[in-house]
C-alpha positions in Angstrom: 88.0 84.9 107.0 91.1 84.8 109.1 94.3 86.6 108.1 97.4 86.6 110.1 100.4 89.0 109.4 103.8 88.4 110.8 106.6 90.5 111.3 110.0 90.6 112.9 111.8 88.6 110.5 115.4 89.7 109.5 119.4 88.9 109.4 121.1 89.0 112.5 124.4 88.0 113.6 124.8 84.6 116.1 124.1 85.7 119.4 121.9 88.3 118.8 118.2 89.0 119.3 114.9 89.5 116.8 111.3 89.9 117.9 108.5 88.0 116.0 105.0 89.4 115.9 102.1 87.8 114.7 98.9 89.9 114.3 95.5 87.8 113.6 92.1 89.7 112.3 89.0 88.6 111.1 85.7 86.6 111.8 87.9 85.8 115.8 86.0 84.9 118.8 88.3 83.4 120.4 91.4 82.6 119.9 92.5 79.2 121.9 96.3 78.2 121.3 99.0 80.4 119.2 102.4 79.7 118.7 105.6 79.3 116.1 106.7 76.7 114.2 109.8 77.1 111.4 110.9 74.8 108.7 114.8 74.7 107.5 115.6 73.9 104.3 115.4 70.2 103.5 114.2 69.6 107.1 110.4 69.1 108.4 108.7 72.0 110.1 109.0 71.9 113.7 107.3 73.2 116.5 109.3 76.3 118.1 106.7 77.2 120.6 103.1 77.0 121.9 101.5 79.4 124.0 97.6 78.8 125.3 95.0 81.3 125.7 95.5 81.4 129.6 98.9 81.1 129.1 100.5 77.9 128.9 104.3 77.5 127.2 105.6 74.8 125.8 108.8 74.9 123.9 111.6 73.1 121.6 114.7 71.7 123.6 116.6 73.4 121.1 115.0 77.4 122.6 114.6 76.6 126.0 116.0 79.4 127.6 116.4 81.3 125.1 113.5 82.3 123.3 110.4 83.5 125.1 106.3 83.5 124.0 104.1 85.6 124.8 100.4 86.6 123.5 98.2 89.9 123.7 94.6 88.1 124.2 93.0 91.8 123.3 95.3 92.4 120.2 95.2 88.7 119.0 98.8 88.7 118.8 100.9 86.7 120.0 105.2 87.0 120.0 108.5 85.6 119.8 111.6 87.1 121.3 114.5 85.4 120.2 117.5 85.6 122.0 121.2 84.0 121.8 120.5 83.2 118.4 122.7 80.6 117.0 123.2 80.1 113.1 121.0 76.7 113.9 118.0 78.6 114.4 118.2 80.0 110.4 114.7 79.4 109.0 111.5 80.2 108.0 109.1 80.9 110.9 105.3 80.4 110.9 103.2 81.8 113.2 99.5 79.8 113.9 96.5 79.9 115.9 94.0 77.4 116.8 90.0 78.3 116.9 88.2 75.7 115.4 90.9 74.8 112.9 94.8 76.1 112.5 95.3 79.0 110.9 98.8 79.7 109.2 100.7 83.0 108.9 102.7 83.4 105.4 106.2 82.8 107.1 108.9 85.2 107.9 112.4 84.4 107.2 115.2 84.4 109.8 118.6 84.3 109.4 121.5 84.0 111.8 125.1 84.5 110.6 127.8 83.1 112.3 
């Protein structure tokens, strides 16, 4: 069983910062690719950022340059600072990891005031 608990999550005004942390435990080996994706309402979820095990980023158009992704292989963790937030970004955020299938965190909610 794989269980993965986010954190970070919160109201913050545009142009300010949060931290996302996502914490995986359980039957892990080996934890290949991690990363964010969020879901607006009445839009599709959509990949935020990617980040592989030997550390590999890949990110949104939309966050490039301003958000960051970063892992802890030891801690199974893996993190999103946020910066410049813009009221655009408001959403639910879902942390997931790949081992032999994707595993989905709960989703923490973010929201950015103008």
């Amino acid at each position: 069983q794989v269980q993965l608990v986010e954190s970070g999550g919160g109201l913050v005004q545009a142009g300010g910062s949060l931290r996302l942390s996502c914490a995986a435990s359980g039957s892990i080996f080996s934890i290949n690719a991690m990363g964010w994706y969020r879901q607006a309402p009445g839009k599709q979820r959509e990949l935020v950022a990617g980040i592989t095990r030997r550390g590999i980023t890949n990110y949104a158009d939309s966050v490039k340059g301003r958000f960051t992704i970063s892992r802890d292989n030891a801690q199974n963790t893996v993190y999103l600072q946020m910066n410049s937030l813009k009221p655009e970004d408001t959403a639910i955020y879902y942390c997931y990891i790949d081992i032999r299938r994707t595993y989905w965190g709960q989703g923490t909610q973010v929201t950015v005031s103008s």
